[in-house]
GUSEGU-711639 format. One record per atom (N, C-alpha, C): x, z, y; residue number from 0. Coordinates in steps of 0.05 Angstrom, whole numbers. Layout:
<atoms>
<x->X&z->Z&y->Y&seq->NUM>
...
</atoms>
This chain:
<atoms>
<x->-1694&z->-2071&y->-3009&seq->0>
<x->-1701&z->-2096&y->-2996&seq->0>
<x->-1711&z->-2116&y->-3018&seq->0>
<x->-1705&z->-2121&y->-3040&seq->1>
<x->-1712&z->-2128&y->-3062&seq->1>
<x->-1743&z->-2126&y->-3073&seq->1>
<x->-1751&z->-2108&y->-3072&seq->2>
<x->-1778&z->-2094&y->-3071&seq->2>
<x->-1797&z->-2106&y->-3059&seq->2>
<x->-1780&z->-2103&y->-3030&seq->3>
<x->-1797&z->-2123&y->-3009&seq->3>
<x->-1793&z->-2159&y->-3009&seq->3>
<x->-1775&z->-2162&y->-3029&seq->4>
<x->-1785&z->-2199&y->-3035&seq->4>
<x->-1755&z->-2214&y->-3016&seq->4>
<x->-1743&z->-2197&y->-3010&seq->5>
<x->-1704&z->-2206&y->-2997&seq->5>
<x->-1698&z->-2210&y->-3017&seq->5>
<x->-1681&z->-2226&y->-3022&seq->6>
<x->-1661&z->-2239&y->-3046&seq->6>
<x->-1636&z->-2247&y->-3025&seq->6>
<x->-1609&z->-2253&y->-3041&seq->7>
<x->-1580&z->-2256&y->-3031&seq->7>
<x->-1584&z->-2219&y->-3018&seq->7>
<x->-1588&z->-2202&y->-3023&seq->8>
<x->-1596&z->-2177&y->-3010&seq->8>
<x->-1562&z->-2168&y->-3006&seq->8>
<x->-1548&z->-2159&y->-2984&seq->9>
<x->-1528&z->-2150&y->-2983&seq->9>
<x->-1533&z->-2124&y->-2961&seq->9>
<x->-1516&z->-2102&y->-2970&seq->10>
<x->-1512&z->-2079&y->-2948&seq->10>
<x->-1484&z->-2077&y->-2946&seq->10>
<x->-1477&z->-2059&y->-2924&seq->11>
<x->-1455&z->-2050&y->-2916&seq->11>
<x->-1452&z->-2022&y->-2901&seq->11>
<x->-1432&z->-2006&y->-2909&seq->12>
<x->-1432&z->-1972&y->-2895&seq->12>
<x->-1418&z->-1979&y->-2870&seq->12>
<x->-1426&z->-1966&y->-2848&seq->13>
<x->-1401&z->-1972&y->-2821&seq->13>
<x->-1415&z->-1940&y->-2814&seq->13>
<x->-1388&z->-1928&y->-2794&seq->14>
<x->-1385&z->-1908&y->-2788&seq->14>
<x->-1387&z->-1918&y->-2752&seq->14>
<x->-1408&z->-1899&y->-2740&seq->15>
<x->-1421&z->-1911&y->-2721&seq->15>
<x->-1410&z->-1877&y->-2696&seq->15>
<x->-1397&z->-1886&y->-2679&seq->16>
<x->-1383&z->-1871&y->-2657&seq->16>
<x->-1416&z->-1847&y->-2645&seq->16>
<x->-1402&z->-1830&y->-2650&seq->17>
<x->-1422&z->-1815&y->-2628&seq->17>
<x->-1407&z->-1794&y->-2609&seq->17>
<x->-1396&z->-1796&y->-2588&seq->18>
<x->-1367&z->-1789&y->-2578&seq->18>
<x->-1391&z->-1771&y->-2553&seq->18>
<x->-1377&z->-1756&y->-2548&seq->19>
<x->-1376&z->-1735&y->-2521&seq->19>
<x->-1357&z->-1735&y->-2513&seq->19>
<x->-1355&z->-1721&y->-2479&seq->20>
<x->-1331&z->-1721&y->-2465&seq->20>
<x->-1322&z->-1688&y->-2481&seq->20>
<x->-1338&z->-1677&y->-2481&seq->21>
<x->-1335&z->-1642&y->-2489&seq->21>
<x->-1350&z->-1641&y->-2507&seq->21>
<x->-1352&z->-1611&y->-2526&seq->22>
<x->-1366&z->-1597&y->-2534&seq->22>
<x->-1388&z->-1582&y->-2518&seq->22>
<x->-1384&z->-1586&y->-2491&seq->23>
<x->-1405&z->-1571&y->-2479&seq->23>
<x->-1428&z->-1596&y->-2469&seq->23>
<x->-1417&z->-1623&y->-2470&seq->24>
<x->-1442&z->-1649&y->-2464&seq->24>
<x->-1448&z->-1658&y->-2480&seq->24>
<x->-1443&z->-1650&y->-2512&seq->25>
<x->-1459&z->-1645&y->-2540&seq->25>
<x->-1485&z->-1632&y->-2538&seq->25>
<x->-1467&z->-1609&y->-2530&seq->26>
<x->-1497&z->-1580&y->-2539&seq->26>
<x->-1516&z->-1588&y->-2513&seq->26>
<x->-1510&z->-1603&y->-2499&seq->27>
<x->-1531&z->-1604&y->-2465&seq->27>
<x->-1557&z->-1634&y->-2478&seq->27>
<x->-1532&z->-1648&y->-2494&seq->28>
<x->-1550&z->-1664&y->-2503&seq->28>
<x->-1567&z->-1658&y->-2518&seq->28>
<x->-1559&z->-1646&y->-2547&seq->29>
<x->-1572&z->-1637&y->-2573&seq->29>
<x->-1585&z->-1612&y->-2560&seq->29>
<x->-1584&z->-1595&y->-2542&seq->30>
<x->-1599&z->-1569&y->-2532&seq->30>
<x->-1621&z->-1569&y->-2512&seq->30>
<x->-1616&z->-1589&y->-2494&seq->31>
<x->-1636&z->-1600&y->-2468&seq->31>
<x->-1647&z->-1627&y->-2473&seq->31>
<x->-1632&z->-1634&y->-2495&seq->32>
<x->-1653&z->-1668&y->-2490&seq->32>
<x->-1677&z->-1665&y->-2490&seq->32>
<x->-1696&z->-1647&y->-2506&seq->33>
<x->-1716&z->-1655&y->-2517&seq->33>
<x->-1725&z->-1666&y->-2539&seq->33>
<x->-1706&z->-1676&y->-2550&seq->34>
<x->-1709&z->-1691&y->-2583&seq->34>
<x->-1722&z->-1667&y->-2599&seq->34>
<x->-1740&z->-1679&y->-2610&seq->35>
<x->-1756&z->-1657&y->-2632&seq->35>
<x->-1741&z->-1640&y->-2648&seq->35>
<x->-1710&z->-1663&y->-2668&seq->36>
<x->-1700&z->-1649&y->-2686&seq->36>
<x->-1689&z->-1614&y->-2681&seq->36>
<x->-1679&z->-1620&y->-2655&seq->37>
<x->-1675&z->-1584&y->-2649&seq->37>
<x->-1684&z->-1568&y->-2647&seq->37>
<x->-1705&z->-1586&y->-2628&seq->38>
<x->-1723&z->-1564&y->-2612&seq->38>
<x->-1742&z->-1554&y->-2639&seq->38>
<x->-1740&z->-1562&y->-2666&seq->39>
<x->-1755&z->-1554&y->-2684&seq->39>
<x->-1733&z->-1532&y->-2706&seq->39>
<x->-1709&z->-1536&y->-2696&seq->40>
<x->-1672&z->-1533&y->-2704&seq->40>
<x->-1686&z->-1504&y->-2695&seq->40>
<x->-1678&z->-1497&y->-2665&seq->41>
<x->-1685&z->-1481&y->-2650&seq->41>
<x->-1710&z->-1463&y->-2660&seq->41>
<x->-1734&z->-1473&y->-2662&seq->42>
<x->-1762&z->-1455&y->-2665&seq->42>
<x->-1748&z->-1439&y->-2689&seq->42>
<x->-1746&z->-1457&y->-2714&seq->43>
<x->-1744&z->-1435&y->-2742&seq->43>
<x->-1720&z->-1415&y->-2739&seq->43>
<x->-1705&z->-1427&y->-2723&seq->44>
<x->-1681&z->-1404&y->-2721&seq->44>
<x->-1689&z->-1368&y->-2709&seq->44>
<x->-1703&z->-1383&y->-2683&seq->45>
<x->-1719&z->-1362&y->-2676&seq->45>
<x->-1735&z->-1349&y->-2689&seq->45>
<x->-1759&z->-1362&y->-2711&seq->46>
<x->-1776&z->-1352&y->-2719&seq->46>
<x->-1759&z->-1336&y->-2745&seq->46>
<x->-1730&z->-1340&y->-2752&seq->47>
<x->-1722&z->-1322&y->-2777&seq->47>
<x->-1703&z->-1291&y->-2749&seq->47>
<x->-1706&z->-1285&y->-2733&seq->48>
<x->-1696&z->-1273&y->-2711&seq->48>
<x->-1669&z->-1276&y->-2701&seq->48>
<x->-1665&z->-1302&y->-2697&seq->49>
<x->-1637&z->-1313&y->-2683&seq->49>
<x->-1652&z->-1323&y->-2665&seq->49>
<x->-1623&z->-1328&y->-2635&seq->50>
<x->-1629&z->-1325&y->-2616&seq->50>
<x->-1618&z->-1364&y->-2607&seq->50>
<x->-1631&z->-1371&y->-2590&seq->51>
<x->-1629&z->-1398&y->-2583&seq->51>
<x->-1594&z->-1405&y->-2577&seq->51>
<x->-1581&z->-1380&y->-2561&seq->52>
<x->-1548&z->-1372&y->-2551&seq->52>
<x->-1533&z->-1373&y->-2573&seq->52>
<x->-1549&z->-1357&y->-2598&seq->53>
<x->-1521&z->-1354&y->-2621&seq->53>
<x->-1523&z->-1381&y->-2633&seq->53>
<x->-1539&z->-1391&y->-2639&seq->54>
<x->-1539&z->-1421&y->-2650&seq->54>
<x->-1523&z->-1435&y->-2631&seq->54>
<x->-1539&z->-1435&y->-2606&seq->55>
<x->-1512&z->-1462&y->-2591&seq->55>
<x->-1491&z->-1454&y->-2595&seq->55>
<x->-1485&z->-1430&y->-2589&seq->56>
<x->-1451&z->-1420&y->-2597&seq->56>
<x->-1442&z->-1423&y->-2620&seq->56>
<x->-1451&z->-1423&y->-2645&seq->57>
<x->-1442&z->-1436&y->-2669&seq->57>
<x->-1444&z->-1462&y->-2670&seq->57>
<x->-1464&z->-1477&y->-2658&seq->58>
<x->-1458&z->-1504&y->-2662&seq->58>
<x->-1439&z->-1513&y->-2647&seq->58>
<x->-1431&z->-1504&y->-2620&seq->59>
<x->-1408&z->-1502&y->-2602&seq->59>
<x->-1378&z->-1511&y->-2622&seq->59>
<x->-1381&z->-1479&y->-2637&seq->60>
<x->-1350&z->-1474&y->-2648&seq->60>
<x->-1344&z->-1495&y->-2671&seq->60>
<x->-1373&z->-1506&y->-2683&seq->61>
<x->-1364&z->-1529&y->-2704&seq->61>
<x->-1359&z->-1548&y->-2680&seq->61>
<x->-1368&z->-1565&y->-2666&seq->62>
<x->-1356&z->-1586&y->-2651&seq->62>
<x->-1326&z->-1576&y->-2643&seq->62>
<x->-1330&z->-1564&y->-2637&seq->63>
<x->-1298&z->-1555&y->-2624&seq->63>
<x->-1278&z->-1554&y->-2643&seq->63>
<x->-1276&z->-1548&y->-2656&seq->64>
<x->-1256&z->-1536&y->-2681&seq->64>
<x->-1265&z->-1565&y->-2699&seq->64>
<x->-1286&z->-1575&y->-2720&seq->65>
<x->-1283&z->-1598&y->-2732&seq->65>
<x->-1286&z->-1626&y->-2724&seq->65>
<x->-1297&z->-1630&y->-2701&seq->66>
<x->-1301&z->-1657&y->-2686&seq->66>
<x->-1289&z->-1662&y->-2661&seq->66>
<x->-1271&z->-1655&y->-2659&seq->67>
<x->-1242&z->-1653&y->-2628&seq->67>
<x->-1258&z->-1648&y->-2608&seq->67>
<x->-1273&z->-1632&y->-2600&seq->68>
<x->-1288&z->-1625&y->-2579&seq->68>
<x->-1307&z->-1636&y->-2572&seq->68>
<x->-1318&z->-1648&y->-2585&seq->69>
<x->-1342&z->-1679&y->-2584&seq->69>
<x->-1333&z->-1705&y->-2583&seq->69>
<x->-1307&z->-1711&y->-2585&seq->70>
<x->-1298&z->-1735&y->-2581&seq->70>
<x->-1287&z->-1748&y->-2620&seq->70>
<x->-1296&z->-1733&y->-2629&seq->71>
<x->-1287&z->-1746&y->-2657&seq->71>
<x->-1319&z->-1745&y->-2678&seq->71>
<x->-1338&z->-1754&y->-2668&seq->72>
<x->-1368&z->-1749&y->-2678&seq->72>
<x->-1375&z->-1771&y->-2687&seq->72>
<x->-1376&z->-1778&y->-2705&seq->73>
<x->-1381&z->-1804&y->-2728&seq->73>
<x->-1405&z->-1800&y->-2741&seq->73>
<x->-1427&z->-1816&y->-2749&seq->74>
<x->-1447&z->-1818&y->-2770&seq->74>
<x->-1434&z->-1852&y->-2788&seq->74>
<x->-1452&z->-1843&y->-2811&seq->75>
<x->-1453&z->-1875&y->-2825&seq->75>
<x->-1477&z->-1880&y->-2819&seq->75>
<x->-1479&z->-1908&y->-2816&seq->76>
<x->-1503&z->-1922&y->-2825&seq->76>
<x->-1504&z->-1948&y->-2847&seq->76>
<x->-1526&z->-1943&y->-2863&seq->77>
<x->-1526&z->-1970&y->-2878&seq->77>
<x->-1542&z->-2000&y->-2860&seq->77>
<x->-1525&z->-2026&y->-2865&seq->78>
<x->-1536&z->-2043&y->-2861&seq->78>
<x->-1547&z->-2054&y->-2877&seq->78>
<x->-1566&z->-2067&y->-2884&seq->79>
<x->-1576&z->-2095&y->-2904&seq->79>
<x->-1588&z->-2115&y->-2886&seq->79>
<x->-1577&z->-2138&y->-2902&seq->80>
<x->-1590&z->-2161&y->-2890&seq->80>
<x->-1601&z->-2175&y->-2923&seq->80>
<x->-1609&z->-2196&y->-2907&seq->81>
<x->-1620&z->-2214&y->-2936&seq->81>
<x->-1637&z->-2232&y->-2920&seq->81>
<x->-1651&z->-2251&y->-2950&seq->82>
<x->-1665&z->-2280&y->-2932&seq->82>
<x->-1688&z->-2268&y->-2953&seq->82>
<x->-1710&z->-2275&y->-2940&seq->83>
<x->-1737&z->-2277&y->-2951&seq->83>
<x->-1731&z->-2297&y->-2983&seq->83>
<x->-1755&z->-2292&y->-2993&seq->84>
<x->-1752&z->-2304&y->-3023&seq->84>
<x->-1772&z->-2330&y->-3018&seq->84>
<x->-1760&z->-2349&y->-3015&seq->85>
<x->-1770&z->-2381&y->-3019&seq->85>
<x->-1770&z->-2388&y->-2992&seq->85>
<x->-1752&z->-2379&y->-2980&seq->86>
<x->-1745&z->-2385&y->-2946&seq->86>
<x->-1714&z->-2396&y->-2947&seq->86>
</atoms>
């Protein structure tokens, strides 16, 4: 931000909720939404000869087993704020 001409520049880390009822309205989300990141997740998987099933089912068993069934799903994000320089 500095770079860009912010001065008083401050950030902050916060851990931002991404909760499901299940592990199975994870994979419906991340599997059916449509969001590119998978559906591109998905293509290479396929294109090395895995199957669209064994992936959801591994991604399945990590939600289930390390993120309490979708209900313990956290990201960070950084914040920054700041004031323009001669504002």
């Amino acid at each position: 931000m500095e770079l860009a001409g912010f001065e008083d520049v401050s950030t902050e880390m916060i851990k931002v909720p991404f909760e499901f009822e299940s592990a199975e309205e994870y994979l419906g989300y991340w599997s059916d939404g449509g969001n590119p990141v998978p559906e591109k997740m998905n293509a290479d998987w396929e294109a090395r000869g895995g199957s669209r099933e064994a992936l959801r089912g591994e991604i399945g068993t990590v939600v289930r087993d390390e993120y309490e069934d979708g209900k313990g799903i956290h990201f960070t994000a950084v914040l920054g704020w700041g004031r323009k320089a001669g504002q």
